[in-house]
C-alpha positions in Angstrom: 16.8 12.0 8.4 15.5 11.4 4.7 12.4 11.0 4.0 10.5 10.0 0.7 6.4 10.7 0.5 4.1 8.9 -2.7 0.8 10.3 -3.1 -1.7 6.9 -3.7 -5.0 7.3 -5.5 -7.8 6.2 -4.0 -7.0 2.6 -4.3 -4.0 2.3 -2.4 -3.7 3.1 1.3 -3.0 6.0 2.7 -0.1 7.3 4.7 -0.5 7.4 8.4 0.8 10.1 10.9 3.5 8.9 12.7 2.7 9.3 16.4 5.6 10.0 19.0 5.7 10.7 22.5 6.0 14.0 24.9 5.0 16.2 22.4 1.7 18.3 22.0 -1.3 15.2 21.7 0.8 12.9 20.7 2.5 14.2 17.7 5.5 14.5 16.7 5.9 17.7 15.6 9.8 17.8 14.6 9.2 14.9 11.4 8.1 17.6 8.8 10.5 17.1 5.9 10.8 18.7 2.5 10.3 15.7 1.1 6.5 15.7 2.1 6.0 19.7 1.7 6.6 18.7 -1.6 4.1 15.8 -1.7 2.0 17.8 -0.2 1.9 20.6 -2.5 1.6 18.5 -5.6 -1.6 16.6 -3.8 -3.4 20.1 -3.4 -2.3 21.3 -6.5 -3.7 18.3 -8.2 -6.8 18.8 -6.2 -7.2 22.5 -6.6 -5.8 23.3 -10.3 -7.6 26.6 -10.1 -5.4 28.2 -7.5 -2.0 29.2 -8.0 0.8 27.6 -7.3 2.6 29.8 -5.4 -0.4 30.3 -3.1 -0.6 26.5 -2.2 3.2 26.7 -1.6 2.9 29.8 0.6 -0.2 28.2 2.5 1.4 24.9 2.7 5.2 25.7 4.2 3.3 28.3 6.4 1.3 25.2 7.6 4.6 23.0 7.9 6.4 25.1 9.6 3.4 26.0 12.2 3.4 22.3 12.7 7.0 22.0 13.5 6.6 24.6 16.1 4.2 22.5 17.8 0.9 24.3 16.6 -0.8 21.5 14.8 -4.3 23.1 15.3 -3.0 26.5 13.5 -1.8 24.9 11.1 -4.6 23.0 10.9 -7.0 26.0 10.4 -4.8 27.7 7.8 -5.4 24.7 6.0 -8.9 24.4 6.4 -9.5 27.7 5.7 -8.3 28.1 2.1 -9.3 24.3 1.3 -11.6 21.2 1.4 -9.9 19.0 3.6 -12.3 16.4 4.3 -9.2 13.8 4.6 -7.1 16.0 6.3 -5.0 13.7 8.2 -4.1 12.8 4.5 -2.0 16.1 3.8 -0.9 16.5 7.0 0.8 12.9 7.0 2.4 14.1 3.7 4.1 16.8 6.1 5.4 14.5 8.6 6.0 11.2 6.2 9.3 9.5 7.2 10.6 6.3 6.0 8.6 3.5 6.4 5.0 5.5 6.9 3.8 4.2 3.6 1.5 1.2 3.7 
């Protein structure tokens, strides 16, 4: 599966997490691709220019591949922990974007 993940400014619309079934709440947790890793890094890095780069990359495949193991609300916290994540759901749809989640 490839995948391709756009960061929009505010303007735009977001991404949305894709939702699948018999998985843990409703999420499924085998979509993260490198693709969005790397979306996702760039977006905190854009957002957080103060911290290094290699310490959003650390915290951010940690994160991705907590998700993939099916422990959204770990990854969730290591997330939260080390950054303002009032739109969450925004970086974590980075993780999982697939083709087609763009709207």
């Amino acid at each position: 599966m490839t995948a391709s993940a756009t960061l929009a400014d505010d303007t735009d619309t977001e991404l949305h997490l894709t939702v699948g079934s018999g998985t843990q709440k409703g999420l499924n947790t085998d979509l993260v691709t490198a693709e969005g890793t790397v979306a996702a890094i760039q977006h905190l890095a854009s957002e957080y220019p103060e911290k290094p780069l290699w310490q959003i990359q650390l915290l951010v495949n940690m994160a991705a591949s907590d998700w993939t193991n099916g422990h959204e609300e770990l990854a969730m916290k290591a997330l939260t922990r080390e950054f303002d994540l009032t739109n969450a759901t925004r970086v974590v749809a980075l993780l999982v974007a697939t083709p087609g989640t763009p709207r």
